[in-house]
C-alpha positions in Angstrom: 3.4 -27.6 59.6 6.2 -29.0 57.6 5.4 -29.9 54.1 6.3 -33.3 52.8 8.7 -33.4 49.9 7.3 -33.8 46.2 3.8 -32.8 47.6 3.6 -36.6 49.3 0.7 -36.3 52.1 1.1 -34.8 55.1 -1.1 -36.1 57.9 -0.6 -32.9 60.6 -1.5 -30.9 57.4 -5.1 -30.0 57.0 -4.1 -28.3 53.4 -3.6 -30.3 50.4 -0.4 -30.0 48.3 0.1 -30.5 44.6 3.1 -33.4 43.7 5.3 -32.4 41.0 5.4 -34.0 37.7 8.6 -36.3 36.8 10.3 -36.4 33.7 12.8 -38.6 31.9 16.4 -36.8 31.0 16.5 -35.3 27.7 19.3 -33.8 26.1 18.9 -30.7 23.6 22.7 -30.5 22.4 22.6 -32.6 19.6 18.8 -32.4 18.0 19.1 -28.4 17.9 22.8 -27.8 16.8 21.8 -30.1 13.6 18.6 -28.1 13.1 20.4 -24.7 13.2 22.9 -26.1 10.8 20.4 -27.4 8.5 17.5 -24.9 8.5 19.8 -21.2 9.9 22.9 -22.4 7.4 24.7 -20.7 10.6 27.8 -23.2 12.7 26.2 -24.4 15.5 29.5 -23.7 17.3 28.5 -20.3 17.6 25.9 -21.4 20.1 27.8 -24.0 22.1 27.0 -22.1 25.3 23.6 -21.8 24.7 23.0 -25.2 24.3 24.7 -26.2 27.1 23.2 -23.6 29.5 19.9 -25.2 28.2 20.6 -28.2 28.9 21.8 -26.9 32.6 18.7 -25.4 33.1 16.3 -28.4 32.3 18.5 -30.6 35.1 18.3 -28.2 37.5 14.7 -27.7 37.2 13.8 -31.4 37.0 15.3 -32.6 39.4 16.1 -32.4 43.3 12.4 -31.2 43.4 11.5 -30.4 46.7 9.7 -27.6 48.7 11.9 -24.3 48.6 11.7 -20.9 46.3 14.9 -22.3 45.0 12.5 -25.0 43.1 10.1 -22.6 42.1 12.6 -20.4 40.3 14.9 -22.7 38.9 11.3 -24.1 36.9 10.3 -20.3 36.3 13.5 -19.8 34.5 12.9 -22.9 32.5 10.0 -21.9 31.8 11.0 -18.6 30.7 13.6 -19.7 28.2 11.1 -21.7 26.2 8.7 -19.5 25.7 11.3 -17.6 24.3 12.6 -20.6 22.4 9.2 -21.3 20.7 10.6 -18.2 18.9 13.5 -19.8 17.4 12.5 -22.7 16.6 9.2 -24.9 16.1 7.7 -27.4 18.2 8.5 -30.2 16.5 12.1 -29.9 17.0 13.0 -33.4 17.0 13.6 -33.8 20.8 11.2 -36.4 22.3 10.2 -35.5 26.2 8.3 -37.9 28.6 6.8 -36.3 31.2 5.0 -38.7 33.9 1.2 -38.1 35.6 1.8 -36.1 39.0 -0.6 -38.5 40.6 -0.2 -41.7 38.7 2.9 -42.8 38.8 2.8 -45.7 36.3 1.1 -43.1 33.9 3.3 -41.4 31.6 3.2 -39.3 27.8 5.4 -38.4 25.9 6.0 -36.5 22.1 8.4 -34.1 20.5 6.8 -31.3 21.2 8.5 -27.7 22.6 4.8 -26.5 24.0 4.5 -30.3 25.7 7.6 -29.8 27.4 6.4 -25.8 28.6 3.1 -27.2 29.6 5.0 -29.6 32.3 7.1 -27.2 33.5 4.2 -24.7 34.6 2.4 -27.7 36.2 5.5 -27.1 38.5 5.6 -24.2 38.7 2.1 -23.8 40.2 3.0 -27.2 42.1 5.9 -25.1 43.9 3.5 -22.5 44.6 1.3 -24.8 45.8 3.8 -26.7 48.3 5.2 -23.1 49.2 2.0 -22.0 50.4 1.2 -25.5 52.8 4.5 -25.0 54.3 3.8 -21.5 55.4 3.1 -21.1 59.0 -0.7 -20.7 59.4 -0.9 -19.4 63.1 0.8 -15.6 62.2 -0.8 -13.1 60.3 2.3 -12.9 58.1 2.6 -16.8 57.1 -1.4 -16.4 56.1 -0.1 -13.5 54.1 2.4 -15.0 52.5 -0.1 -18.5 51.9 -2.6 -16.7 50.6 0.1 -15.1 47.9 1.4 -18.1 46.7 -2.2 -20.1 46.4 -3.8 -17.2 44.6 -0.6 -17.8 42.5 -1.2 -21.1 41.9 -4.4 -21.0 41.0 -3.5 -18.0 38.3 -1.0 -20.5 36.9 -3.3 -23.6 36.2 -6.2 -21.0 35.1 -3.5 -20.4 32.8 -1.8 -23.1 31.4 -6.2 -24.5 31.2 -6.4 -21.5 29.2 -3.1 -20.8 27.0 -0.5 -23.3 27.4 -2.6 -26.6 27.0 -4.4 -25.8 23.7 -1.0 -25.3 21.9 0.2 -28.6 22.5 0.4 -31.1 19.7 0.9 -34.1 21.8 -1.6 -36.8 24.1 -1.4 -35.3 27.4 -1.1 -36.8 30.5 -4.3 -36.6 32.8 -3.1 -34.2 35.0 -3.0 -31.6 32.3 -6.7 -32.2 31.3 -9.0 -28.6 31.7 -11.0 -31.0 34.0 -7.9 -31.7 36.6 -7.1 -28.3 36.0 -9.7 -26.5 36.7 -10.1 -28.8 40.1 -6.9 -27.6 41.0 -7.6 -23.8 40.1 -10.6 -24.1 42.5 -8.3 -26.4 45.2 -6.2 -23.6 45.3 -8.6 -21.0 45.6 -10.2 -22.4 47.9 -7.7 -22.8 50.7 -6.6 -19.0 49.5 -10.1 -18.1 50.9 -9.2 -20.6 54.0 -5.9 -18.6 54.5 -8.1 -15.4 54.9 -10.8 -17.3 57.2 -7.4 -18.1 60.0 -6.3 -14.7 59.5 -10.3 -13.7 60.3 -10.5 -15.7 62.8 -7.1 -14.8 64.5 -8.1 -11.2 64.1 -11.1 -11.6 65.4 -13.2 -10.4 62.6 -16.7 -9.7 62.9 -18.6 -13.1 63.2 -21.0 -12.0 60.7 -18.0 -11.2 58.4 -16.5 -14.7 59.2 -19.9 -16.0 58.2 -19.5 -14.9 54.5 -15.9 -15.8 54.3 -16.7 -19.8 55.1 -19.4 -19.6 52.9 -17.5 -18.8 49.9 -14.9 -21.4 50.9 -17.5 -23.6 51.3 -18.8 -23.0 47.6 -14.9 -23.6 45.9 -14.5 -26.5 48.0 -17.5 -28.0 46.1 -16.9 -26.9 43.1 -13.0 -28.3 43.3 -14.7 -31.6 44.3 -17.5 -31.6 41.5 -14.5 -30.7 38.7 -12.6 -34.0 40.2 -15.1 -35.9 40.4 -15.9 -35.7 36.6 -15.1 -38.2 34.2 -12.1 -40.5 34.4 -10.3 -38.0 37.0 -11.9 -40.0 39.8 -9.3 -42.4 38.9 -5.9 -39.9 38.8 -7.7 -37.5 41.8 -5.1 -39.2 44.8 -7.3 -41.3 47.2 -8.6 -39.0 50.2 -8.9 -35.7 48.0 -12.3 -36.0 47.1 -13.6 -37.0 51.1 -11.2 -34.0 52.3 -13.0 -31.2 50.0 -16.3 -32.8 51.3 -15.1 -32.4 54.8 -14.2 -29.2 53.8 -17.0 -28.1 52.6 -19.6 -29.5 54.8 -16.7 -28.4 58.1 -16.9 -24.6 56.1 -20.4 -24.6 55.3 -21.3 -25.5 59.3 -18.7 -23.2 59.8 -20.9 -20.4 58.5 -24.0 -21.4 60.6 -22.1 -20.9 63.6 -20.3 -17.8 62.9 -24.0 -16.2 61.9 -25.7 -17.6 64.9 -22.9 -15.9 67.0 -23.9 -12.7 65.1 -27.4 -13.4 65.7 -26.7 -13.8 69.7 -25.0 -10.0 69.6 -28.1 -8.8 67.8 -31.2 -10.5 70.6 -32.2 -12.6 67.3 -32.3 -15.9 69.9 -35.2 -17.9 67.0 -32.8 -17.3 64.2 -29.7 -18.5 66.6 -30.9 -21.8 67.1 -31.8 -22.4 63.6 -28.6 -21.8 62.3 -26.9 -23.9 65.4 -28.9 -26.5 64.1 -27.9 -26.1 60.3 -24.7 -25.9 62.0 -25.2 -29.5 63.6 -27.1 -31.1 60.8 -23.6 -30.3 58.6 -21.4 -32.1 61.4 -23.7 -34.8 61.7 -23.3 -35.4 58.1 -19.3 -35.9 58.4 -19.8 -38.9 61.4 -22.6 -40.1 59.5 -20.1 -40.9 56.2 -17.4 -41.4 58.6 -19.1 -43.8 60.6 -20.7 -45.7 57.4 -17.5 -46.3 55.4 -14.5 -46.9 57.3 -12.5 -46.9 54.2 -13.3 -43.4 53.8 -12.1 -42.7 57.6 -9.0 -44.3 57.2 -8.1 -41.9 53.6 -9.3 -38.5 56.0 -6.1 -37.3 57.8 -6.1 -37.2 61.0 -5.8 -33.4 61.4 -9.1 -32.7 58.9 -10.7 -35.6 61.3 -9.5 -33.5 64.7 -10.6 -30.5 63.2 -14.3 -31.7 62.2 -14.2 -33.4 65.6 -13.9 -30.1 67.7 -16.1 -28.5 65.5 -18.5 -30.8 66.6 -18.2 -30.9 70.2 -18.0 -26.9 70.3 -21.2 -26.5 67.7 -23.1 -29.1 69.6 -22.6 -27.4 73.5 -23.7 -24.1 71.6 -26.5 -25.6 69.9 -27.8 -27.2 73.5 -27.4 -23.7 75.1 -29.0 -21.4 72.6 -32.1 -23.6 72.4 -32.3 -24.4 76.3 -31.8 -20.1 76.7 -34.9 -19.9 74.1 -37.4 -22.4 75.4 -36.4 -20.7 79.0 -36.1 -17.3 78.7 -36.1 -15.8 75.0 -39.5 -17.7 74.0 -38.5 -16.8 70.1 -40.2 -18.5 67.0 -37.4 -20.6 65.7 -37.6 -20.7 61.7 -37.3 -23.6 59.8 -34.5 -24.4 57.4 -35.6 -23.0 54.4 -36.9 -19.8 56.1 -33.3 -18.9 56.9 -31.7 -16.0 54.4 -29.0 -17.3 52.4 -25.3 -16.4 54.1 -23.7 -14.1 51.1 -20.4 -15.6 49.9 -17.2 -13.1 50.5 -14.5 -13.8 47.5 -11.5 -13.1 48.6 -9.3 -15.2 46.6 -9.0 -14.6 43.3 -6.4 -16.5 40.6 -3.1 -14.3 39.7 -1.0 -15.3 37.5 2.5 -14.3 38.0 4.0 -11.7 35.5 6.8 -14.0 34.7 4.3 -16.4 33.5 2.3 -14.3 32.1 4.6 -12.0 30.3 8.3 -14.2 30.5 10.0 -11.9 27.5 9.8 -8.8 29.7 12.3 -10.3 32.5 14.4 -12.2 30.3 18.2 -10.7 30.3 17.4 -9.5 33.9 18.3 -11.6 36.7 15.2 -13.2 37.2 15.2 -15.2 34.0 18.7 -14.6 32.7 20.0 -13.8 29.5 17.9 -14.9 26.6 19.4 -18.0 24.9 19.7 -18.5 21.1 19.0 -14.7 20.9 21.6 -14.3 17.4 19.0 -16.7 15.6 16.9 -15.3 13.1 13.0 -16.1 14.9 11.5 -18.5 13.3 8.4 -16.3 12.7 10.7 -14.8 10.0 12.7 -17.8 9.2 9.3 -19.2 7.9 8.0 -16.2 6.3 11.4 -15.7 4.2 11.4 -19.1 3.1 7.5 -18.7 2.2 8.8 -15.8 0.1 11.5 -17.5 -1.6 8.9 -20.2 -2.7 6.3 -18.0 -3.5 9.0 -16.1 -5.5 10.0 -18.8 -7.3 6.2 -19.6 -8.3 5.9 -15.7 -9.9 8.6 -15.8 -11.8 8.3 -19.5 -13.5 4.2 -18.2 -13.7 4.8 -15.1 -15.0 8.0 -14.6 -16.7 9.6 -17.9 -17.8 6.3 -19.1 -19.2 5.3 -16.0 -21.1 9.2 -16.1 -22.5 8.4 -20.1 -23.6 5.3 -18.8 -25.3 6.9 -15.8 -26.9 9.8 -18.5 -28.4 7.5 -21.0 -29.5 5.6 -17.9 -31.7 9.0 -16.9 -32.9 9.7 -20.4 -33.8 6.9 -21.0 -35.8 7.2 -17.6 -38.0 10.8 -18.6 -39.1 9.8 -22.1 -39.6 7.0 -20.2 -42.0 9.1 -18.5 -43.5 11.7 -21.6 -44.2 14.6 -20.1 -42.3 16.5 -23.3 -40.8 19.6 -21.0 -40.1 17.4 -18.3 -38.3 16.0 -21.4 -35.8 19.4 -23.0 -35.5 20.4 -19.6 -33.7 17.4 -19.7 -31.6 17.6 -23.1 -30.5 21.6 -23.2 -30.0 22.2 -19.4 -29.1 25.5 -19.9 -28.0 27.7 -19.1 -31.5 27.2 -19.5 -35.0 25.1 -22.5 -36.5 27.6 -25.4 -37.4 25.7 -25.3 -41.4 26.7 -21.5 -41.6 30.1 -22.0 -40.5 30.3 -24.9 -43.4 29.3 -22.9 -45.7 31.5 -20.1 -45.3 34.4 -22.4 -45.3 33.3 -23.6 -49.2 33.0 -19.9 -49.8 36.4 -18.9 -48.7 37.7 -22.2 -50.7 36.6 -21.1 -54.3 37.6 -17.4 -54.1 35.7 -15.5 -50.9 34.6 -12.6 -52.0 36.6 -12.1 -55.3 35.2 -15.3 -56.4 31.3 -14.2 -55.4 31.4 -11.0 -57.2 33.1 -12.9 -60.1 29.8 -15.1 -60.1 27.7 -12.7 -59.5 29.0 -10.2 -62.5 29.0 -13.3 -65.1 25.4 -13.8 -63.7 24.8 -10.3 -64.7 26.1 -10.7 -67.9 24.4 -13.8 -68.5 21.1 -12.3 -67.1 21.6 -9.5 -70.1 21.8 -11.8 -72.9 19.2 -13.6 -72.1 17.0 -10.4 -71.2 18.2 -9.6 -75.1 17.7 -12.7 -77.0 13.9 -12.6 -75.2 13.1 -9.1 -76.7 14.7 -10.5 -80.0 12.2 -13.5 -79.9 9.4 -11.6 -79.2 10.0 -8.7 -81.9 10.2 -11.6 -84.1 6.9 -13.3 -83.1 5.6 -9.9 -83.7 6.5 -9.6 -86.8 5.5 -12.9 -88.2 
């Protein structure tokens, strides 16, 4: 059937789609040309096509969203380009993105925040896969094929963004990125991956006892998607008619199962065991009518295709279950176990999560023509932006710790020794390195004014002279004390 755009319900659909988040516009241009001028010291002119290609990427991936692969790579791209991005620069940016709850539309979050922003855009991304894979054909082997693909996909991409991409963010989250709503949509999509392979069983006319185990295991992720949604406040943002379609689902797959056995059973003369699992079969179908019939609100929610389907599961379980146990209590005659007795049907996995590669591992397509050229790829990555400026600082710290404060110790010492020693001029030349103290230069001048040099050694030979008579009139004193 043809999906409804933005993953709006689809009543001739018995698959469930996953709506695309909304966002509000944001422009990058100005925020990250003022960051790379202030924190790269580079002109952001040099990366005027980057910036706009940016921004022409985040408009075409946010909006006209519809159901095509043009959708689904426009958002892979996006995506792409800011994991790379988170390279360049940091999170925190300065560029504030709102992002809106895919299934609440009045619920919205936003924050500057670069892993925020990469977390929305792979909620679309596995949204697209999600749409991509309900508006497969499911009557040809090849449309199951290619549905199967892109759910397994889908599921790999929430199982990762639960995983990775959530825990980095910095910012309140919308509901729809919770590991709760998450994980309901990881087993959502599994779970109609393992229905793809039950049509394409069925179609091929797999072995019923083969068939058996296949619904059984979609039987089991249908309950588990339910239980996950079901938790907490996510009954609240879970779309109304989710919740009663998995448990049609799962009681339809689980009946399913019964019926597909008993069949086996029937090929192999085991007539007892038939009828018990026709009526296992019958007791799960009776369970749908009986909610059904008890709360109309919950009939009107169903669509009317998981309703028809139920319906003629019914009709076709209950003529089976009428035949097998008239055959029995007229011909076969075979003990007919109880419920309990009956070995458990062993689940088949089929469907397993994948992530894409380009999700997975984005930097190994980038500059190929999946993902493009790698913006901003002449900045310096912020890795080593950080850890130069971390050096610089760290750097500065050694230096002042080590060199400029064993130097201020060492002058203080020096200081102290002259000041000991009563040498004003010496300190004066330490303090004020930069030429001769002013006291010496004043004193030369009054030494070159009476004489220079001439003048000194004039004084210095009459202090000589003087020095000699007095050395000679105190040897004449003394010989004279002697001799008294």
């Amino acid at each position: 059937p043809a999906p409804a755009a933005a993953g709006a319900a689809n009543d001739k659909s018995v698959l469930l789609a996953v709506p695309f988040k909304a966002t509000d516009r944001t422009v990058y241009g100005k925020a990250l040309a003022e960051y790379i001028a202030s924190s790269y010291a580079e002109p952001p002119e040099a990366y005027r096509d980057d910036l706009r290609v940016l921004d022409e990427l985040r408009e075409a991936a946010t909006a006209a969203l519809d159901v095509n692969p043009n959708v689904l790579k426009r958002n892979t791209r996006y995506y792409g380009q800011l994991s790379f991005m988170l390279s360049k620069f940091p999170a925190d940016v300065g560029i504030a993105f709102a992002w809106h709850n895919a299934f609440v539309a009045d619920s919205a979050a936003s924050g500057a925040d670069l892993y925020f922003e990469r977390a929305a855009v792979l909620f679309n991304v596995g949204a697209a896969y999600a749409q991509l894979g309900c508006a497969e054909s499911h009557s040809d082997k090849n449309g199951l094929n290619r549905a199967f693909g892109h759910f397994q996909h889908a599921a790999g991409v929430f199982s990762h963004l639960r995983h990775r991409i959530v825990a980095e963010c910095r910012t309140q989250l919308t509901a729809d990125l919770s590991p709760h709503m998450l994980g309901a949509l990881e087993s959502l999509m599994l779970c109609q991956a393992q229905e793809c392979v039950w049509h394409k069983s069925v179609l091929t006319h797999m072995k019923d006892a083969n068939i058996a185990r296949i619904a059984a295991h979609a039987a089991d992720l249908c309950d588990q998607a339910m239980q996950s949604a079901a938790q907490g406040s996510l009954a609240a943002t879970v779309p109304a008619g989710w919740l009663d379609h998995l448990r049609v689902k799962m009681l339809y797959f689980r009946a399913d199962a019964h019926a597909r056995k008993a069949m086996d059973c029937l090929a192999n003369s085991q007539y007892g065991e038939e009828v018990a699992r026709l009526q296992a079969a019958h007791e799960c179908c009776g369970q749908i009518a009986e909610v059904v019939a008890a709360d109309q609100r919950w009939a009107k929610q169903l669509r009317p295709a998981v309703a028809e389907m139920a319906r003629a599961q019914a009709e076709l379980v209950g003529s089976n279950r009428r035949r097998a146990e008239h055959d029995n209590d007229v011909i076969y005659l075979d003990p007919v176990p109880s419920a309990a007795a009956l070995a458990e049907i062993v689940p088949y996995q089929m469907a397993r999560p994948e992530v894409p590669e380009m999700v997975e591992n984005p930097g190994k397509f980038l500059g190929g023509d999946e993902l493009g050229p790698p913006l901003f790829r002449g900045l310096v990555p912020f890795v080593i932006h950080q850890a130069a400026s971390l050096y610089e600082d760290r750097k500065d710290q050694l230096v002042a710790k080590e060199l400029v404060a064993a130097l201020d110790e060492l002058t203080a010492d020096c200081e102290s020794v002259l000041n000991s020693l009563n040498l004003p001029h010496s300190l004066e030349a330490i303090q004020k390195p930069v030429g001769l103290p002013p006291s010496i230069l004043v004193g030369a001048d009054e030494i070159r004014s009476e004489g220079g040099f001439i003048g000194i050694k004039r004084l210095m030979d009459s202090a000589l002279a003087a020095n000699a008579a007095g050395a000679a009139l105190l040897a004449a004193a003394e010989q004279a004390l002697d001799a008294e």
